[in-house]
KOLPATOR-795795 format. One record per residue: residue number from 1; residue in one letter; y, x, z of N, C-alpha, C, O in turn. Coordinates in Angstrom, 1 decimal. Atoms other than C-alpha are relative to their C-alpha. Layout:
N
NUM;a;Y;X;Z;Y;X;Z;Y;X;Z;Y;X;Z $
...
This chain:
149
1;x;0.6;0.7;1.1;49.5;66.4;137.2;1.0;-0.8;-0.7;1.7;-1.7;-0.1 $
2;x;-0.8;0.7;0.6;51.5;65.2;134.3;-0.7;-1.5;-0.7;-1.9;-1.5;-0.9 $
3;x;1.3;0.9;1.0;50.4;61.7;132.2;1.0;0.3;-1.4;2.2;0.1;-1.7 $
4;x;-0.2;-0.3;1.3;50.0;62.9;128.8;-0.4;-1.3;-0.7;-1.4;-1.8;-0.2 $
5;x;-0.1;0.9;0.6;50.4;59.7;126.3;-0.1;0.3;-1.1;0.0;-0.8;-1.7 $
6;x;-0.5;-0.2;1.2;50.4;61.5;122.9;-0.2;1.4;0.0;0.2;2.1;0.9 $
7;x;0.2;-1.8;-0.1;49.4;65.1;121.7;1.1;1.0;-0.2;1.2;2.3;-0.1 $
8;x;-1.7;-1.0;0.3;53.1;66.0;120.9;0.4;0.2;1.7;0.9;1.2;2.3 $
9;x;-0.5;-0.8;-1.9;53.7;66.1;124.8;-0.9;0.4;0.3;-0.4;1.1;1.2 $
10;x;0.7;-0.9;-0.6;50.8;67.7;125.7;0.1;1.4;-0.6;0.0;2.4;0.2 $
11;x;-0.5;-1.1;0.9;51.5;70.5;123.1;1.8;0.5;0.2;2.4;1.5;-0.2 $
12;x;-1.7;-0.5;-0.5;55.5;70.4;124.6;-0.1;0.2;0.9;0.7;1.1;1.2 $
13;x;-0.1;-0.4;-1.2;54.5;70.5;127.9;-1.2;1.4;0.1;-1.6;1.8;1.2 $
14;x;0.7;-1.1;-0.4;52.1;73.5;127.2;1.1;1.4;-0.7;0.9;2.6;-0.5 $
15;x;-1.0;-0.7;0.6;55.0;75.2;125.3;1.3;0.5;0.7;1.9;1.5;0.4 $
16;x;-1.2;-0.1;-1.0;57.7;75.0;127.9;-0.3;0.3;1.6;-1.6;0.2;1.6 $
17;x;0.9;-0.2;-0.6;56.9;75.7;131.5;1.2;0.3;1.2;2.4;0.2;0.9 $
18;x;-0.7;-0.7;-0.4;58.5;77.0;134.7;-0.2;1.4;0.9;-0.1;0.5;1.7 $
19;x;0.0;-0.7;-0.5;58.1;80.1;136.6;0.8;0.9;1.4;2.0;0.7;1.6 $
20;x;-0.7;-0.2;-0.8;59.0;82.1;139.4;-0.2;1.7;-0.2;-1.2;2.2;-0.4 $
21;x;-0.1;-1.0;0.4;60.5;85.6;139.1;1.0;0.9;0.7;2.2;0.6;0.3 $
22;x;-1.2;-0.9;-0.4;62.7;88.2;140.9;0.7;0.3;-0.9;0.3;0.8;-2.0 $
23;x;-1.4;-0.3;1.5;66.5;88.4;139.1;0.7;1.0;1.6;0.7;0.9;2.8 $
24;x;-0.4;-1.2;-1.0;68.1;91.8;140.6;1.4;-0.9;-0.2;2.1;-0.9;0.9 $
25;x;-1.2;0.6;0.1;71.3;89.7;139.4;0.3;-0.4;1.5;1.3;-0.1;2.0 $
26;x;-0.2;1.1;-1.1;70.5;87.2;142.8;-0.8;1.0;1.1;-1.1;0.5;2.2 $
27;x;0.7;-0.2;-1.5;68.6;89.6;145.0;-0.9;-0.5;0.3;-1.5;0.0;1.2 $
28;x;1.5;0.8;-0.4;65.7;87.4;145.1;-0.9;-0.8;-1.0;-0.5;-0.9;-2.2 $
29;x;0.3;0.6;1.2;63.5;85.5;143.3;0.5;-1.3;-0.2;1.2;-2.1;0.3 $
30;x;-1.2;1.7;0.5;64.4;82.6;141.3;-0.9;-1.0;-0.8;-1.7;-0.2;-1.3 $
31;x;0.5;0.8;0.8;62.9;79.8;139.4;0.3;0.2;-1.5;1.3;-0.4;-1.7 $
32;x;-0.6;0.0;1.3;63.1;80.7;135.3;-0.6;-1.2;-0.5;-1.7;-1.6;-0.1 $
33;x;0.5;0.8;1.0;62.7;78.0;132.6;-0.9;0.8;-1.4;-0.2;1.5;-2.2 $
34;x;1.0;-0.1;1.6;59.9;78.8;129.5;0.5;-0.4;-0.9;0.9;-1.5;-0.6 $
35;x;-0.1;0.7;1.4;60.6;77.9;126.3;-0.9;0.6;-1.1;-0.3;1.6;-1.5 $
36;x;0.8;-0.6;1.3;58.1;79.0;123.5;-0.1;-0.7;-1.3;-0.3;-1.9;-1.3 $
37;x;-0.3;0.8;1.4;58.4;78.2;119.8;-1.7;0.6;-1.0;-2.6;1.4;-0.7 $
38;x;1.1;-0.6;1.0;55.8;78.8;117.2;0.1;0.9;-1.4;0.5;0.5;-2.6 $
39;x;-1.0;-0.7;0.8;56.6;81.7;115.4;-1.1;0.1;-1.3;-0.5;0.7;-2.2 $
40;x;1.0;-0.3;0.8;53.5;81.8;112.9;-1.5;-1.1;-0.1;-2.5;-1.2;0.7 $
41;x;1.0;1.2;-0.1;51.2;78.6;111.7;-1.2;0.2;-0.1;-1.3;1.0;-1.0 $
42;x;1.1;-0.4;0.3;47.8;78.9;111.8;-0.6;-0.5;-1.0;0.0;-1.4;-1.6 $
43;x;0.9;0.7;1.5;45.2;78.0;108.8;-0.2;-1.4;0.4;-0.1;-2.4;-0.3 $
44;x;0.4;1.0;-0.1;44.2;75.5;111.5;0.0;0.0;1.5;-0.8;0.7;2.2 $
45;x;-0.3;0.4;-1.6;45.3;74.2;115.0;-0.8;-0.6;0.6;-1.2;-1.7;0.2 $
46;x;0.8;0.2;-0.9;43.0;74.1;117.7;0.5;-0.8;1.3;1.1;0.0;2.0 $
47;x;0.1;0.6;-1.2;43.5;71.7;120.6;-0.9;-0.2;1.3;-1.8;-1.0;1.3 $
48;x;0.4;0.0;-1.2;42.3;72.0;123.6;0.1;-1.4;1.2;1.0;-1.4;1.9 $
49;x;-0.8;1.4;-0.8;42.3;68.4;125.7;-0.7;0.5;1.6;-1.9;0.3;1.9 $
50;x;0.0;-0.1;-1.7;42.2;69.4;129.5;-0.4;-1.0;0.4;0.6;-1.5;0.9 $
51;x;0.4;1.7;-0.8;40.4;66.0;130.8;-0.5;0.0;1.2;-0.9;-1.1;1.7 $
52;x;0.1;0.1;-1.6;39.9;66.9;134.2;0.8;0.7;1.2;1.5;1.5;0.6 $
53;x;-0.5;-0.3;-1.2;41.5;67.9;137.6;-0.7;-0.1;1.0;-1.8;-0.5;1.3 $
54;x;1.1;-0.3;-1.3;40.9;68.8;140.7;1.1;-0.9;1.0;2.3;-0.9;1.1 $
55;x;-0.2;1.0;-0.9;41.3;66.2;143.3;-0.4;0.7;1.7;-1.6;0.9;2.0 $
56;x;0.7;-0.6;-1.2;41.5;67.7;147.2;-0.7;-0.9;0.5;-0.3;-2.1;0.3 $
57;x;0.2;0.7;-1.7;39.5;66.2;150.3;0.0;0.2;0.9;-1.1;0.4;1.4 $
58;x;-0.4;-0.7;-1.1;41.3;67.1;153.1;-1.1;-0.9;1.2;-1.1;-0.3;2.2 $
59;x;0.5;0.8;-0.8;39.1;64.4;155.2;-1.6;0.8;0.0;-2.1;1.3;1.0 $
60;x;0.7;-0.6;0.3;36.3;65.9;153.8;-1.0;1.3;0.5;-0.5;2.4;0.0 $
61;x;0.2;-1.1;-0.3;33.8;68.5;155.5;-0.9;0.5;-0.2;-1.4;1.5;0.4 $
62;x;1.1;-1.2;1.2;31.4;69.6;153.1;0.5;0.6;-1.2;-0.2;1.5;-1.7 $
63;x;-1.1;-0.8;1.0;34.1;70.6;150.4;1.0;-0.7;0.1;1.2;-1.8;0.6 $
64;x;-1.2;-0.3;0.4;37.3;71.1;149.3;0.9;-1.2;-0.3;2.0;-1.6;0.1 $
65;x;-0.4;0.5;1.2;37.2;69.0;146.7;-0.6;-0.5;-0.9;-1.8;-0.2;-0.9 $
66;x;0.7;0.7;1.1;36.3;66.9;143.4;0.5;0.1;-1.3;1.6;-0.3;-1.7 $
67;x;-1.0;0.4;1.6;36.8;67.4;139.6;-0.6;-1.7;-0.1;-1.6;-2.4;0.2 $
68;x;0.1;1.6;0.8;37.6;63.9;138.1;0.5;0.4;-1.0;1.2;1.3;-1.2 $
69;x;-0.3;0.1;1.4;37.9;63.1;134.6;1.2;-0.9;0.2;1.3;-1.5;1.2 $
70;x;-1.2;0.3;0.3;41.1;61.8;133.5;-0.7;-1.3;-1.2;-1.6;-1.0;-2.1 $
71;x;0.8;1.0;0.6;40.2;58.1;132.0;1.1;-0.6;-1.0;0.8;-1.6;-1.8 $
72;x;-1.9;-0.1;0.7;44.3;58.2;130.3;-0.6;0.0;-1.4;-0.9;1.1;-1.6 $
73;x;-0.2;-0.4;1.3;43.6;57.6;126.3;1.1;0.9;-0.1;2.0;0.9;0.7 $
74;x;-0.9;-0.5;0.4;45.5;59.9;124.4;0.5;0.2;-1.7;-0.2;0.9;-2.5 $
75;x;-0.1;0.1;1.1;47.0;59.4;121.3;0.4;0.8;-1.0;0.9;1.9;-0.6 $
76;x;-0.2;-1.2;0.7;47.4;61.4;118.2;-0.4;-0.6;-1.3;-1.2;-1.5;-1.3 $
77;x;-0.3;0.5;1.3;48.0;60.8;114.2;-1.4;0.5;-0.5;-2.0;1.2;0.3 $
78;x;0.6;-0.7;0.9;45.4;61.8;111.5;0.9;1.4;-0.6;0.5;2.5;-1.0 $
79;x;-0.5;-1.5;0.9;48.0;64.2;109.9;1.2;0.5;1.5;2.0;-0.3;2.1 $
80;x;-0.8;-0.9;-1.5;49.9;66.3;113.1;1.6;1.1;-0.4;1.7;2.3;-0.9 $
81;x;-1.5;-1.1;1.0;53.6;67.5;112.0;0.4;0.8;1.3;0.8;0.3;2.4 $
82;x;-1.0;-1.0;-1.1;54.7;70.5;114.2;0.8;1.0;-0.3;0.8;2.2;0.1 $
83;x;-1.3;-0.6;0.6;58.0;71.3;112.3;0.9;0.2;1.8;1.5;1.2;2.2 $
84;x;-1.0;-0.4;-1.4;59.5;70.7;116.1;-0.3;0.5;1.0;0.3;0.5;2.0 $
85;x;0.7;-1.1;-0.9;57.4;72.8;117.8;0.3;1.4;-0.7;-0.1;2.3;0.0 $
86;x;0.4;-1.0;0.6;58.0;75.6;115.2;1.3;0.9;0.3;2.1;0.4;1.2 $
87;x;-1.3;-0.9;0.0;61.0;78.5;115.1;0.4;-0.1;-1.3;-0.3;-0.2;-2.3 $
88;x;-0.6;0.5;1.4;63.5;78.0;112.7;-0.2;0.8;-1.3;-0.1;0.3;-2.4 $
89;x;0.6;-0.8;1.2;62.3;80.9;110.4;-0.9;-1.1;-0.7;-0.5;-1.6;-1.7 $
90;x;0.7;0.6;0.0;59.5;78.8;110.3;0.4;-1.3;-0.6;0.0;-1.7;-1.7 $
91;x;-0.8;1.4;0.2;61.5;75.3;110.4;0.1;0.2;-1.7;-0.5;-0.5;-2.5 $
92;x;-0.8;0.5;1.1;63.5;76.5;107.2;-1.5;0.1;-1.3;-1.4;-0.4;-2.4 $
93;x;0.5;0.1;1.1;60.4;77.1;105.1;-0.7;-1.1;-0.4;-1.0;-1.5;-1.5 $
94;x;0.8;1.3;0.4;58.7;73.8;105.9;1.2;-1.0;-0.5;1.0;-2.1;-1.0 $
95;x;-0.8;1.5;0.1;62.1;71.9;105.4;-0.1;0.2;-1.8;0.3;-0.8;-2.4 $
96;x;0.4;0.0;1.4;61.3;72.8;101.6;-0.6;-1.0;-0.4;-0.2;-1.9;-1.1 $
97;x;1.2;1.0;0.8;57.9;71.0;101.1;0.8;-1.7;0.9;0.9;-2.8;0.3 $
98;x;-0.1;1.1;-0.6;59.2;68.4;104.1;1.3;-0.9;-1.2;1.3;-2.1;-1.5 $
99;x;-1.2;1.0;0.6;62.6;67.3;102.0;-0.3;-0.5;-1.4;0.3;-1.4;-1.8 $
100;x;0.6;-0.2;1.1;60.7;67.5;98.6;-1.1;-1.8;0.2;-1.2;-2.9;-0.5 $
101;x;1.2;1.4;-0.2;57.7;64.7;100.2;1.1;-1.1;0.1;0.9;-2.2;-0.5 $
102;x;-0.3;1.1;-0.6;60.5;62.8;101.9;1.1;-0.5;-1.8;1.3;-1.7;-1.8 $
103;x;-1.1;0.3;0.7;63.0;62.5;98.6;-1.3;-0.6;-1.2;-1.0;-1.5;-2.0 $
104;x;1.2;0.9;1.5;59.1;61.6;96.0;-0.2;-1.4;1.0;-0.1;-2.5;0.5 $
105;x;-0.1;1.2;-0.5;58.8;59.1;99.1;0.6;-1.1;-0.2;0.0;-2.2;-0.3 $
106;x;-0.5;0.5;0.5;61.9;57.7;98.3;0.3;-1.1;-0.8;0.7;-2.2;-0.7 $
107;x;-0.1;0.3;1.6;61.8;57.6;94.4;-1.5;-1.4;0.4;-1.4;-2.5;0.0 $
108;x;1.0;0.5;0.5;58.3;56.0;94.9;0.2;-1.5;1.0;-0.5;-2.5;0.7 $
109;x;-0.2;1.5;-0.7;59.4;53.0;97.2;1.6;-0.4;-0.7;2.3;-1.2;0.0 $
110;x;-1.5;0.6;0.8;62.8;52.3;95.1;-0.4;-0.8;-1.1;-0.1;-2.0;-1.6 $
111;x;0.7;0.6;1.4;60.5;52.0;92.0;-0.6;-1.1;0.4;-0.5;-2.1;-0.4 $
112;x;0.5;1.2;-0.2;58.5;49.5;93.8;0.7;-1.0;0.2;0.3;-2.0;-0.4 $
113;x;-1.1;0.7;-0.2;61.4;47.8;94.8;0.2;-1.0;-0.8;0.1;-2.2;-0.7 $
114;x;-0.5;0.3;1.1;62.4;47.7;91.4;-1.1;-0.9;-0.9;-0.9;-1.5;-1.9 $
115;x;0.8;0.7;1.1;58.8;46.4;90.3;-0.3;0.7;-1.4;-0.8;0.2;-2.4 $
116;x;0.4;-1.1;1.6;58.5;49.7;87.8;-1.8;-0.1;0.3;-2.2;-0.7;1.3 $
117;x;1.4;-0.6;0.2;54.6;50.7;87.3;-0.1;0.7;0.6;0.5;1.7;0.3 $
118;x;0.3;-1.7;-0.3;53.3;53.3;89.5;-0.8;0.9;-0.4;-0.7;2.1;-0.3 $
119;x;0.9;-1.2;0.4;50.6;54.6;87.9;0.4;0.7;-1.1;-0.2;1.7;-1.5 $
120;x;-0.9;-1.2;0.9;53.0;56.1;85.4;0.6;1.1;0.1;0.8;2.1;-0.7 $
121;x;-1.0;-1.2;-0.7;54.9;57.8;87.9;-1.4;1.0;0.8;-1.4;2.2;0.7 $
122;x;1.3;-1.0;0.0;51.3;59.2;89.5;-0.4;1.0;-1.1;-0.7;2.1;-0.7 $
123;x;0.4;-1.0;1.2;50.3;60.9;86.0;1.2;0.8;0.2;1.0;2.0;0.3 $
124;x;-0.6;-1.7;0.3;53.8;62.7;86.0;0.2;0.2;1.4;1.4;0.2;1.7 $
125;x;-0.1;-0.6;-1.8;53.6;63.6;89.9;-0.9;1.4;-0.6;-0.5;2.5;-0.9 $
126;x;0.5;-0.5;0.3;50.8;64.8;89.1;0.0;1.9;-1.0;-0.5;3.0;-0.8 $
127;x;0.0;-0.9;1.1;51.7;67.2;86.1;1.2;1.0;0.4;1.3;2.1;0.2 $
128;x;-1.2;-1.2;-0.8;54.9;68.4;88.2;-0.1;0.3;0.9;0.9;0.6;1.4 $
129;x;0.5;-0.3;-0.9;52.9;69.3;90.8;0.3;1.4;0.3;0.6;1.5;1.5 $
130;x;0.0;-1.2;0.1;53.2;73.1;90.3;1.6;0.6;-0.4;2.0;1.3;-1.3 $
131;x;-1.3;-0.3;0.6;56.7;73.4;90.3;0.2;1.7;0.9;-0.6;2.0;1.8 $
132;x;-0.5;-0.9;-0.4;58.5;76.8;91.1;0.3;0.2;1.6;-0.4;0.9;2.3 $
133;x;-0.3;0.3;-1.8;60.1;76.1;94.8;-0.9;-0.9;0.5;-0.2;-1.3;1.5 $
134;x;1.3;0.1;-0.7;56.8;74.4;96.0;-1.3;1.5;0.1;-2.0;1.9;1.0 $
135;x;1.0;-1.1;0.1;54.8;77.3;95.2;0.8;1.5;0.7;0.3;2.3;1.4 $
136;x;-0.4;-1.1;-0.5;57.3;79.9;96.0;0.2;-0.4;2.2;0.4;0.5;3.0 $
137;x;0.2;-0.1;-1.3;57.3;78.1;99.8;-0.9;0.1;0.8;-0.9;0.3;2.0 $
138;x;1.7;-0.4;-0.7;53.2;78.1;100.0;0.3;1.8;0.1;0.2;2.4;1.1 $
139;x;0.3;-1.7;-0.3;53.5;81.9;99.3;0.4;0.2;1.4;-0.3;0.5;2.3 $
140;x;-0.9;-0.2;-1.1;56.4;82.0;102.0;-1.0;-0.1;1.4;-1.4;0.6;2.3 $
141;x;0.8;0.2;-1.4;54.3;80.4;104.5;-1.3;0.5;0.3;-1.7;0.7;1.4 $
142;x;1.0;-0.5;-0.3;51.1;81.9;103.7;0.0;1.7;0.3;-1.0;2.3;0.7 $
143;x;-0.3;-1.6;-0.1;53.0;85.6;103.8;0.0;-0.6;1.9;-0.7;0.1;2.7 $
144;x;-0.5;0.1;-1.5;54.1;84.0;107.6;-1.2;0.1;0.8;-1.2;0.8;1.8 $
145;x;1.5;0.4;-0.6;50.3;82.9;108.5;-0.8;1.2;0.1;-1.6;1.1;1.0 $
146;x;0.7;-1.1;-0.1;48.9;86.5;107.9;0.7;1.4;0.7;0.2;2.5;1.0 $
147;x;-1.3;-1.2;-0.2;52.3;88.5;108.8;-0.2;0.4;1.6;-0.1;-0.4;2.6 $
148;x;0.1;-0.3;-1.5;51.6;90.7;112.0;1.3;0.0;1.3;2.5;0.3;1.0 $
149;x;-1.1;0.3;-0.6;53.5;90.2;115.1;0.3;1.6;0.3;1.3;1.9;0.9 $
């Protein structure tokens, strides 16, 4: 039983893993490491929260055993970024929209800085919304989202 604190490690620790496997290299079997990436995003990520285990009772001589619930909050954002869970195919098309958010982030706290107006700069956000390399990396990702494995 691991303590999960946050949905990015329970989503890393269901990603990664270890196993045990005969290598004809060593003649026997061997312990391999897991690694899995996310080669294809879905419309919409399903979580699954595991909140129970199984507890033995070896003292015990009417069973085994007890599920208990797990009483551990676990934390997790409203918006869930899984650029570092993803495969770099993947990676390079989000680092598009991601460098694009993080460089209007920027501009839009320098201006405040500076004490410019924002609602100026909202009307033309707004209007340059539809730019060419935003739209050509929705397609990208939405070709990736339906693309068979």
């Amino acid at each position: 039983q691991v303590n999960i604190t946050h949905i990015g490690e329970g989503i890393q620790l269901s990603l990664t893993g270890k196993l045990e496997k005969y290598s004809e290299a060593l003649g026997r079997n061997a312990q391999w490491t897991r690694s899995q990436k996310i080669a294809r995003l879905p419309p919409c990520l399903v979580v699954q929260f595991g909140r129970f285990y199984w507890k033995a009772t070896p003292d015990s001589q009417d069973h085994s055993g007890v599920k208990c619930k797990v009483m551990k909050p676990v934390g997790f954002q409203s918006v869930f970024d899984v650029y570092e869970f993803c495969n770099d195919k993947v990676k390079k098309v989000l680092k598009v929209a991601r460098d694009k958010a993080l460089a209007e982030e920027e501009d839009r706290v320098a201006k405040k800085l500076r004490g410019e107006d924002l609602e100026d700069d909202n009307k033309e956000d707004e209007a340059m919304e539809e730019d060419d390399e935003e739209a050509a990396a929705l397609q990208a990702a939405l070709a990736m989202s339906v693309e068979p494995e």
